[in-house]
C-alpha positions in Angstrom: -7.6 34.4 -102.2 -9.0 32.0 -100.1 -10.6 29.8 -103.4 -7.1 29.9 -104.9 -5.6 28.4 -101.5 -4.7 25.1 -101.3 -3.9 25.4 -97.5 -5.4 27.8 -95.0 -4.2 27.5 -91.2 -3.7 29.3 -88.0 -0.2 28.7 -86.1 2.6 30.3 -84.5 6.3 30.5 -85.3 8.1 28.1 -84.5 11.5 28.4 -86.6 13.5 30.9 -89.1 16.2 29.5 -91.1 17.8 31.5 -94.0 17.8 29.0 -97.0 21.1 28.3 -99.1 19.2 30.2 -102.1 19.2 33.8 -103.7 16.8 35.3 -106.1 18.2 38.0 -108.3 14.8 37.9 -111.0 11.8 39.0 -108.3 12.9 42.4 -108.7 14.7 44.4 -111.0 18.5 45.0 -109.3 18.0 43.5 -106.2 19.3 40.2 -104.5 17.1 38.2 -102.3 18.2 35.3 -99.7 15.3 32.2 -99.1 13.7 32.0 -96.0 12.1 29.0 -94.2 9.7 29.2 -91.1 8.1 26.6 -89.7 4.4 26.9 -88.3 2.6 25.0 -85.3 -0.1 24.5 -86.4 -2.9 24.9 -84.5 -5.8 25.2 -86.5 -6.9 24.2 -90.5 -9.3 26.1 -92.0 -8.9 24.3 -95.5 -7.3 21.3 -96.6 -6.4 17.9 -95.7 -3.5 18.7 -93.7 -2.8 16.6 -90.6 1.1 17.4 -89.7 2.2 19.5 -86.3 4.0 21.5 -88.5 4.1 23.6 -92.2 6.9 25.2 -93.9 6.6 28.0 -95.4 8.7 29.1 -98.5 9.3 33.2 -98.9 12.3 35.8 -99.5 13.9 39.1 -97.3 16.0 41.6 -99.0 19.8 41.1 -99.1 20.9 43.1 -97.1 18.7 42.5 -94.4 17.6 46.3 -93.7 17.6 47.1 -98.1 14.5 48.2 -99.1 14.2 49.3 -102.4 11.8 52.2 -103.4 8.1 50.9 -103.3 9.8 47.4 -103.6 8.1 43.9 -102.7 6.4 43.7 -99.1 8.4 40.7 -97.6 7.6 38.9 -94.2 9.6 39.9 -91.5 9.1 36.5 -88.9 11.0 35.6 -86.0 11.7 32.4 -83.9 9.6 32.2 -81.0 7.1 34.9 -81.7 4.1 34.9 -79.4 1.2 35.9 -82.2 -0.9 33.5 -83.8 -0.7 33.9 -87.6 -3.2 33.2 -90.1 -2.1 31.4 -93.6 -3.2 31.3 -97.3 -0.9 28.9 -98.9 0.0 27.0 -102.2 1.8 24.1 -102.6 5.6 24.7 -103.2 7.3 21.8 -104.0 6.9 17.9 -101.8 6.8 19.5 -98.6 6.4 23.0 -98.2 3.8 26.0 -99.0 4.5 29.6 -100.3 2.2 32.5 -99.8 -1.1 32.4 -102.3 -0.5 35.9 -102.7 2.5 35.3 -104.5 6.4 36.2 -103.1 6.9 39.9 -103.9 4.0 40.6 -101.4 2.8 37.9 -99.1 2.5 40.3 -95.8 0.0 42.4 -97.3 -2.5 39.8 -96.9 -1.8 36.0 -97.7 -0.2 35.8 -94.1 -1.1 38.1 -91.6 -1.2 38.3 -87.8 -4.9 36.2 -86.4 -6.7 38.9 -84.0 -9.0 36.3 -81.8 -11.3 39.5 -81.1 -12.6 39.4 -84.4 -14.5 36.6 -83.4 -17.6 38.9 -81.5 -19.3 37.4 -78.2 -22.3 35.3 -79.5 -25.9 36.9 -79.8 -27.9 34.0 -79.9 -28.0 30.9 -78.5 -30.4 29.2 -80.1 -32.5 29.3 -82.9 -36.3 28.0 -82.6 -37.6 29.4 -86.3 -40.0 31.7 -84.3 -38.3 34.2 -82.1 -34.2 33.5 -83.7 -34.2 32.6 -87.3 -31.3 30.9 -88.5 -30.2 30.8 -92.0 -26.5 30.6 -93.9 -25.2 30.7 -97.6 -22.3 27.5 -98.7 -18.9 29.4 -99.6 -17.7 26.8 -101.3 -19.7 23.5 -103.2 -18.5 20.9 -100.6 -19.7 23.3 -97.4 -16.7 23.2 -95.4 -16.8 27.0 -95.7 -20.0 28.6 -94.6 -21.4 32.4 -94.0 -24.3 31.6 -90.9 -27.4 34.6 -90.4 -29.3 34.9 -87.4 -31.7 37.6 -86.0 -35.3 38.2 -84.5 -38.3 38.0 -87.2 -40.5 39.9 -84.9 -37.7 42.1 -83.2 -35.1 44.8 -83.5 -32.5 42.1 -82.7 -30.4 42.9 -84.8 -28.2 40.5 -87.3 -25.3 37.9 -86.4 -22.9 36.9 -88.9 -20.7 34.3 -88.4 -17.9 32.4 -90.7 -17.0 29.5 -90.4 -14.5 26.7 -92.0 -14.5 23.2 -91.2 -16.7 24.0 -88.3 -14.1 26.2 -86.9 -15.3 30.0 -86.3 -13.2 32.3 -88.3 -14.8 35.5 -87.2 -18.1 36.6 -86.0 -19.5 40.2 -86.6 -22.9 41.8 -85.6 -25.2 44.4 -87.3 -25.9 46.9 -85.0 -30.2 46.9 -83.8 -31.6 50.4 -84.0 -32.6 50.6 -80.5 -36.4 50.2 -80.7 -38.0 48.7 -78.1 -41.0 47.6 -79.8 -40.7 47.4 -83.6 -43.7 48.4 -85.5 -42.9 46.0 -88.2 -41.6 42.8 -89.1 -37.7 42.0 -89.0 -37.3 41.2 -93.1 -33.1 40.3 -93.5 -31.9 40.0 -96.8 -27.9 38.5 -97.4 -25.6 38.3 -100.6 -22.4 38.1 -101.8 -20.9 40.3 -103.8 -16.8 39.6 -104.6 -15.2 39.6 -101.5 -18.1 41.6 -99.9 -21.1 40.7 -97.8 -24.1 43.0 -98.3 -27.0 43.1 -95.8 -30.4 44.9 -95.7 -32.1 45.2 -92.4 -35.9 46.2 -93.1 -37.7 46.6 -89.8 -39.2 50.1 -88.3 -36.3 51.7 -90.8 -33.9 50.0 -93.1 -30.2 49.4 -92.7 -27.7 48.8 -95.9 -24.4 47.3 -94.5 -21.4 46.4 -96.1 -18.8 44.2 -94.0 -15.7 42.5 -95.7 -16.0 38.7 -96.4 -12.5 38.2 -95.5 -12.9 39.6 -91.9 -16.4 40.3 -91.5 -15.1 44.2 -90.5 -17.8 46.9 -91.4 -17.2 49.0 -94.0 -20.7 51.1 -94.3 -23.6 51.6 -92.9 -26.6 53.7 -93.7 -29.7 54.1 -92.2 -33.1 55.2 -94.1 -36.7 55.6 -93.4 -39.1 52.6 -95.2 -41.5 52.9 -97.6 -44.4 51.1 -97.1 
């Protein structure tokens, strides 16, 4: 999703209109109305985009409260909502985006509500190449989008990982130390991508395998074994 967006920003609601337009083909029996919401935009992640403001293109059900069995997952936006939403968008016609997801189910993930909290309190402040080592991997071939990695080479510090997009934090996650105050060994860290997944080996006085999301840097596993030396 976020190599097939054109447009990726953060913004708030700032207007619902229903759009002179009904869909009768998105699903089989059913009649959809066009929606329009305009965005404030606050923040772009991708893209040369340098308006206030983006429209985004996308359907409700007909009647309003219809919902067909295990039908399309429609957006449900309202004028003058408080949260902060974030966007993965196409290009739909000269001056307005639709979900990169696709119409039939764009709350599901191509826009969803921005949680600031996933953006972690920062570990490290600096990185010297002795005590913090600081390395990241280019998301993309132009590195506007970038996956940063920092920890202790001689510590149980722990690991930082950090996303970022046009130099704009995304969300920041950490890798949990094992508590040692003084580590027998030295702090070896090894990142890759795999798909939409970031996998990271921790080999100090024991090694940890974890597996956090790409998207949102949330953990997903974590194991902890003993080291063969």
């Amino acid at each position: 999703m976020q190599k097939a967006a054109q447009l990726i920003v953060v913004g708030t609601v700032a207007d619902v209109r229903d759009l002179d337009e009904t869909n009768t083909v998105l699903w089989p029996s059913c009649k959809f109305v066009g929606v329009e919401a305009a965005f404030a935009v606050a923040q772009v992640l991708k893209g040369d985009f340098t308006n206030r403001t983006v429209a985004l293109h996308y359907y409700r059900f007909d009647p309003q409260h219809f919902r067909p069995p295990n039908g399309p997952s429609f957006l449900d936006l309202k004028t003058g909502d408080t949260n902060r939403f974030l966007l993965y968008l196409v290009a739909d016609g000269a001056s307005r985006f639709a979900p990169v997801s696709g119409q039939l189910d764009p709350s599901l993930d191509a826009v969803r509500v921005f949680h600031p909290n996933s953006v972690e309190k920062q570990w490290f402040g600096s990185v010297d190449g002795i005590f913090t080592k600081g390395e990241f991997i280019d998301l993309n071939t132009n590195a506007t989008e970038r996956l940063y990695i920092r920890y202790g080479p001689i510590s149980d510090s722990g690991i930082e990982l950090e996303r970022t997009a046009n130099n704009v934090v995304v969300w920041r996650a950490h890798v949990q130390p094992l508590g040692i105050e003084h580590s027998k060994y030295r702090h070896e860290v090894r990142v890759r991508i795999e798909d939409d997944n970031i996998l990271v080996t921790s080999i100090g006085a024991e090694q940890i395998y974890e597996v956090h999301s790409l998207k949102t840097g949330a953990i997903i596993s974590r194991k902890v074994e003993d080291v063969r030396r």
